[in-house]
Biotite code that builds the C-alpha atoms (Angstrom):
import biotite.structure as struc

atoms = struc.array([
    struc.Atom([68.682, 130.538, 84.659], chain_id="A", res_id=1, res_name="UNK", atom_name="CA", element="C"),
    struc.Atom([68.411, 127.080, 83.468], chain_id="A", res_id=2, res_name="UNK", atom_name="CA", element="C"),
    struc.Atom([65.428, 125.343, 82.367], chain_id="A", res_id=3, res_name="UNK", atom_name="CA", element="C"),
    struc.Atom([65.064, 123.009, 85.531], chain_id="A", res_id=4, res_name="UNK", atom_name="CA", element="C"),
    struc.Atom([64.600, 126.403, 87.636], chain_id="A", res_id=5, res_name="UNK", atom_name="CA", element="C"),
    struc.Atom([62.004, 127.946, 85.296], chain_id="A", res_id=6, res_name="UNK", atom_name="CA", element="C"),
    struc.Atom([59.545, 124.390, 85.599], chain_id="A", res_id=7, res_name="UNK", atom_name="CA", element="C"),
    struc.Atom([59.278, 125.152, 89.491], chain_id="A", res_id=8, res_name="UNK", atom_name="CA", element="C"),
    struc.Atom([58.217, 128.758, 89.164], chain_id="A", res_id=9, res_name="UNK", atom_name="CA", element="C"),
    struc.Atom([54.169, 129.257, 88.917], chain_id="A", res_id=10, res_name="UNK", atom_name="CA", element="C"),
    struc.Atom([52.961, 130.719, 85.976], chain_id="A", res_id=11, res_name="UNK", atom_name="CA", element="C"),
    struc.Atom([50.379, 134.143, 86.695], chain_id="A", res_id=12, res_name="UNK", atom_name="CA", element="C"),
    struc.Atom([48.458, 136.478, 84.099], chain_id="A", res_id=13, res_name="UNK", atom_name="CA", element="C"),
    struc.Atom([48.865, 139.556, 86.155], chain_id="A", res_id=14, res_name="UNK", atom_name="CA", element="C"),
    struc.Atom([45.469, 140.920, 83.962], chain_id="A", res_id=15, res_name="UNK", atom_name="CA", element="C"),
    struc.Atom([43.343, 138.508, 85.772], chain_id="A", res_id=16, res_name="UNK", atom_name="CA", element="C"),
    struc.Atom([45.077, 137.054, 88.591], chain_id="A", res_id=17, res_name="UNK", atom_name="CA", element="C"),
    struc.Atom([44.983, 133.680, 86.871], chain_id="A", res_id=18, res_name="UNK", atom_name="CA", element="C"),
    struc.Atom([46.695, 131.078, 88.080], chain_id="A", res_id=19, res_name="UNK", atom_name="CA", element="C"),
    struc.Atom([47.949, 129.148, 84.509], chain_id="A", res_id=20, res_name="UNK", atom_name="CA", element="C"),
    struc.Atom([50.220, 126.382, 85.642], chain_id="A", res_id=21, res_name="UNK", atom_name="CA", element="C"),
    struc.Atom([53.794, 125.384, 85.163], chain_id="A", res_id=22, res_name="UNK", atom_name="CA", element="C"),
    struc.Atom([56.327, 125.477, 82.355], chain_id="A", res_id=23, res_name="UNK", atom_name="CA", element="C"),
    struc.Atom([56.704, 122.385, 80.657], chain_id="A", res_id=24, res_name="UNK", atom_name="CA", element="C"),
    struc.Atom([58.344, 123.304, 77.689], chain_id="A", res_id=25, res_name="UNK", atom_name="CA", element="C"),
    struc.Atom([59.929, 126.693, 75.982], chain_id="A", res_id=26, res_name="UNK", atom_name="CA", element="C"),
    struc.Atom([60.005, 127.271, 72.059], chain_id="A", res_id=27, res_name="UNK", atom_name="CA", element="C"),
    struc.Atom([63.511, 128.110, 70.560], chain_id="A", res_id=28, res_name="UNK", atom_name="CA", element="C"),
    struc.Atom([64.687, 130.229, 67.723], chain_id="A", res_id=29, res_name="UNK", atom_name="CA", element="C"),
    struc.Atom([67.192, 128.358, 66.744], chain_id="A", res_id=30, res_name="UNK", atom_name="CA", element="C"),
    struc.Atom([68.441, 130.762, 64.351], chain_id="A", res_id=31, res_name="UNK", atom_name="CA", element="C"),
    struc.Atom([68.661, 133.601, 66.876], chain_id="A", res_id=32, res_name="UNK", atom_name="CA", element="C"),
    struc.Atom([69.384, 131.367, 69.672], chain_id="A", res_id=33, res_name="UNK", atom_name="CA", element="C"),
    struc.Atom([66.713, 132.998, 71.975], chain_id="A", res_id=34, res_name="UNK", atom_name="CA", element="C"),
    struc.Atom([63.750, 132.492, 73.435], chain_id="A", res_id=35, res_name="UNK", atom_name="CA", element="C"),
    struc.Atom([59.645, 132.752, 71.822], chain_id="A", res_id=36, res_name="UNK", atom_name="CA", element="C"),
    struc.Atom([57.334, 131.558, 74.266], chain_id="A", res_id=37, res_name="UNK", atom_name="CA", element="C"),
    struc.Atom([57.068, 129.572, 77.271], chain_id="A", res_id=38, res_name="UNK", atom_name="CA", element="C"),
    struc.Atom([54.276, 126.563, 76.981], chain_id="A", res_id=39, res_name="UNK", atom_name="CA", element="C"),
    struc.Atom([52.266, 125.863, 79.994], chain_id="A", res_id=40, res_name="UNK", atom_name="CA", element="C"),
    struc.Atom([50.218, 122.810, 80.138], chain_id="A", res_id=41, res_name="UNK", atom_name="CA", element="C"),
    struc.Atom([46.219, 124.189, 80.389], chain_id="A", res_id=42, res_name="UNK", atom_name="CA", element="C"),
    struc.Atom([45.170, 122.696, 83.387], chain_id="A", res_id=43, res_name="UNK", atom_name="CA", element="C"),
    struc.Atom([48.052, 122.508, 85.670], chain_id="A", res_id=44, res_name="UNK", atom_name="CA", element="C"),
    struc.Atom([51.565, 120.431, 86.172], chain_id="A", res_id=45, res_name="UNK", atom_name="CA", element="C"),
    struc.Atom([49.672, 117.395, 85.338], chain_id="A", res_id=46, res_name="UNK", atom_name="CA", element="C"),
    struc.Atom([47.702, 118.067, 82.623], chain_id="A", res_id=47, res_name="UNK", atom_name="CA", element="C"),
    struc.Atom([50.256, 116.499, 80.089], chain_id="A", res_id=48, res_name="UNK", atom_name="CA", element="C"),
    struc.Atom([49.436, 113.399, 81.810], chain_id="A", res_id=49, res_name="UNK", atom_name="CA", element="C"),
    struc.Atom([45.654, 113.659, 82.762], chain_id="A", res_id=50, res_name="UNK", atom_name="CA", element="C"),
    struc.Atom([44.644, 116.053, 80.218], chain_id="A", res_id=51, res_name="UNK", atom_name="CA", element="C"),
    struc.Atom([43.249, 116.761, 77.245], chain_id="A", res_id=52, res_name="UNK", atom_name="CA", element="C"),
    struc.Atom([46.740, 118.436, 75.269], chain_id="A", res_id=53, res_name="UNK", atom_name="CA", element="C"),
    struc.Atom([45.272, 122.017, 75.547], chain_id="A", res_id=54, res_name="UNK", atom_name="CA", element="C"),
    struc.Atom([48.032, 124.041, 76.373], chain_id="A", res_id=55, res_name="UNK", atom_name="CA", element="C"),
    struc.Atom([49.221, 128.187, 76.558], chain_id="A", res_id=56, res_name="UNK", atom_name="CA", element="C"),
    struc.Atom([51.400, 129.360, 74.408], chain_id="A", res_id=57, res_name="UNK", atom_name="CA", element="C"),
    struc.Atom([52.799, 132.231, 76.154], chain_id="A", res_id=58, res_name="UNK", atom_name="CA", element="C"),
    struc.Atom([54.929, 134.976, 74.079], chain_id="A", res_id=59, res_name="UNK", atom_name="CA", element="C"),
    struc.Atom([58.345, 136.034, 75.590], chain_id="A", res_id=60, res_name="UNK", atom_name="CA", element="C"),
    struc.Atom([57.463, 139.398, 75.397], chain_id="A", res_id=61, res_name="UNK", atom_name="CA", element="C"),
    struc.Atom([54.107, 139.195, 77.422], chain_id="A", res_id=62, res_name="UNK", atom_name="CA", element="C"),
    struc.Atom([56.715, 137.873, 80.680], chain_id="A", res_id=63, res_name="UNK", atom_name="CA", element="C"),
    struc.Atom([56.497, 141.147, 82.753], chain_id="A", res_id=64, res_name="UNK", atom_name="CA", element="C"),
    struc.Atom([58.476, 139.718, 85.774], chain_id="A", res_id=65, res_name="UNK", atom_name="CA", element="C"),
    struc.Atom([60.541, 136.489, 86.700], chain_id="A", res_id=66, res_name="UNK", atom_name="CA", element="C"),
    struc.Atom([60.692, 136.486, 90.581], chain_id="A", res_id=67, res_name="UNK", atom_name="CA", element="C"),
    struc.Atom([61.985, 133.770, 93.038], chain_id="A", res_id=68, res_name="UNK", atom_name="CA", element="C"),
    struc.Atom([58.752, 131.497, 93.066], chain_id="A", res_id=69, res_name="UNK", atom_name="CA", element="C"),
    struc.Atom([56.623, 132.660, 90.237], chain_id="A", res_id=70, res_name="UNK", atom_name="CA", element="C"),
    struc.Atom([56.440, 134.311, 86.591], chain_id="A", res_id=71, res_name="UNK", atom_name="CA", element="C"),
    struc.Atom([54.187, 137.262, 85.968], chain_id="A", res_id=72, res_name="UNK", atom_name="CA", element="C"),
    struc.Atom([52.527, 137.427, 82.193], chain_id="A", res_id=73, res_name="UNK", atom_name="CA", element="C"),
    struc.Atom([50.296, 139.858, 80.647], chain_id="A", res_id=74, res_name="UNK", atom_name="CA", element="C"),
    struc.Atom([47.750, 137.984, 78.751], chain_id="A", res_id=75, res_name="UNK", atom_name="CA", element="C"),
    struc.Atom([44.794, 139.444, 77.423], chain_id="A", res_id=76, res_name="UNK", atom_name="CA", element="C"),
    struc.Atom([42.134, 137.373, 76.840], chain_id="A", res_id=77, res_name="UNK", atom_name="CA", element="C"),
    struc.Atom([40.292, 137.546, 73.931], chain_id="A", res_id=78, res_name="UNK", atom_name="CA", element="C"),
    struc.Atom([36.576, 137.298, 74.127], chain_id="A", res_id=79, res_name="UNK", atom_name="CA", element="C"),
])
């Protein structure tokens, strides 16, 4: 899956039904050559523009599904 197809897919916390956003950028072991987190934009697609910078940092291993039109997460928020 390429990059391109990932930014189209919603991003959901499946703990809350949360609706987070969209990707907008992914973090990158480069040493491993793999994947750490997924960075959504707090706010929505636009918040990089319109926004304040606030964004979720979102763990590869919290991902519990990648389906055709969105991403599932497990995110527990902390109070």
């Amino acid at each position: 899956m390429r990059l391109c197809e990932l930014e189209k897919k919603e991003v959901i916390n499946c703990c809350d039904c949360k609706k987070l956003g969209y990707i907008n950028d992914l973090i990158i072991d480069d040493c491993k050559g793999c994947i750490e987190a997924l960075v959504v934009p707090e706010g929505g697609k636009w918040c990089s523009f319109f926004g304040d910078g606030k964004e979720y940092v979102i763990p590869f291993s919290c991902i519990k599904r990648i389906g055709p039109d969105l991403i599932l997460v497990e995110i527990h928020e902390e109070k």
